[in-house]
N, C-alpha and C positions, 0 to 999 in steps of 0.2 A: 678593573680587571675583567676575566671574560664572564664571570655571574652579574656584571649589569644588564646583561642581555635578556637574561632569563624574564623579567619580566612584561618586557617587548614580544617575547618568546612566548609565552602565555598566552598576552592579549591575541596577537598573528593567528596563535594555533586555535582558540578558539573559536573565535572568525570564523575559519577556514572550516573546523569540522562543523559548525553548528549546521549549516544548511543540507549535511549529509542525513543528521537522526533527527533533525525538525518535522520533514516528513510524516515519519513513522508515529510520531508522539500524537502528531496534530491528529495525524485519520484512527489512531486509535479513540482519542478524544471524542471527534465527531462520530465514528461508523459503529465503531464499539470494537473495530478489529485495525487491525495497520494495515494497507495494503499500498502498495508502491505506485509510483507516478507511472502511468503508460501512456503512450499514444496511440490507445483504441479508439473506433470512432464510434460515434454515440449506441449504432447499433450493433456493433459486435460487442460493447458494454452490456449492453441490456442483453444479449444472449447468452453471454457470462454468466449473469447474475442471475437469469433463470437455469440454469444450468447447475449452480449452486442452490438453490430452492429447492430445485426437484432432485436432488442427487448427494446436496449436502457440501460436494467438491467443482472447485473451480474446473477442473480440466477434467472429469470425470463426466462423461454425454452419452444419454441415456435416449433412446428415438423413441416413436411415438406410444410405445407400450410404458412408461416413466409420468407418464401425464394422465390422472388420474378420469375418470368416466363423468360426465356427472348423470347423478342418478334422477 
């Protein structure tokens, strides 16, 4: 009948969604936070990320009064 499917159905669907929240799981694991696949280049990353440092937020930029003296 039609519930022999369901278990074909199952298997198909998990497949399918695993590589969508695998992501999210793996870079929480590694980074300590989740953050999504992009295609930034190595140095628009690393401006990100100080950017984050200094400010706390990815897309919050702060110019050169944010970057601390040294004394």
């Amino acid at each position: 009948m039609w519930y022999e499917i369901l278990p074909t159905l199952g298997v198909f669907g998990t497949f399918l969604v695993l590589p969508c929240f695998t992501p999210y799981f793996v870079g929480l694991a590694v980074r300590g936070k989740p953050h999504p696949r992009t295609s930034m280049e190595p140095e628009d990353m690393k401006l990100t990320m100080r950017d984050e440092r200094l400010t706390g937020h990815y897309y919050k930029m702060k110019g050169l009064e944010s970057i601390p003296d040294p004394q």
